[in-house]
N, C-alpha and C positions, 0 to 999 in steps of 0.2 A: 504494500500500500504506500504510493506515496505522500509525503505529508501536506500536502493540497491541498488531498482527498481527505487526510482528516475532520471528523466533525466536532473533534472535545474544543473545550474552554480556548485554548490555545488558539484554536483557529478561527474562531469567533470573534477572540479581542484582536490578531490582525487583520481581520476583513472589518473591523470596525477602524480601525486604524489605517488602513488604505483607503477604508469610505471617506474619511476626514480630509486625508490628503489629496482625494481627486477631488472631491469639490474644492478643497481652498485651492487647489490649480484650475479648477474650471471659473472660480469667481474673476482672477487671475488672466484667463484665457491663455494660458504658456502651457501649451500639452503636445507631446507627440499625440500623431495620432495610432504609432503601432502599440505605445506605453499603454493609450488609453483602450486600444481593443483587448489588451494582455490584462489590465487589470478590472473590465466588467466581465470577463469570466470567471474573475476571483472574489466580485464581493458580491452583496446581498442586495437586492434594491429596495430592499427597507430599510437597510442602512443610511442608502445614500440621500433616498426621500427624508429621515428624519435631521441629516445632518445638513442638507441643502435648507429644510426650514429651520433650523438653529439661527443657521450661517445666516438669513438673510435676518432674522429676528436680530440678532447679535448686532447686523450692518445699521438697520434701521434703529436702533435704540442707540447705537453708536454718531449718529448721524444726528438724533434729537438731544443728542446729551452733545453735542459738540455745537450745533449753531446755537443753544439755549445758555451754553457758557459766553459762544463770541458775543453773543444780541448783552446777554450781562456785563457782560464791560461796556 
């Protein structure tokens, strides 16, 4: 079996961990495109569905908290 193929703990927290990393390069827009075919066969797309809406929650709440600081000065 290779360890790909595994399905324990281990492999779960790196396909969560690659979910993380291909959206912050998709926000980004710097991707190969062979990288990015190599790694949607490796993660989960509930993964990447929940980390793409993190990502933009995070951007947007980042965005209200940074013109609400300039507008305050």
């Amino acid at each position: 079996m290779n360890k790909d193929d595994a399905k324990g703990p281990e492999h779960v927290g790196s396909s969560f961990l690659r979910s993380i990393q291909m959206v912050g390069w998709s926000f980004f827009g710097i991707r190969k495109g062979s990288e990015s075919q190599a790694d949607m066969a490796r993660v989960n797309p509930f993964h990447i569905i929940a980390v793409g809406i993190a990502g933009a929650v995070i951007f947007v709440v980042g965005l209200i908290v940074l013109v609400n600081w300039v507008v305050a000065k």
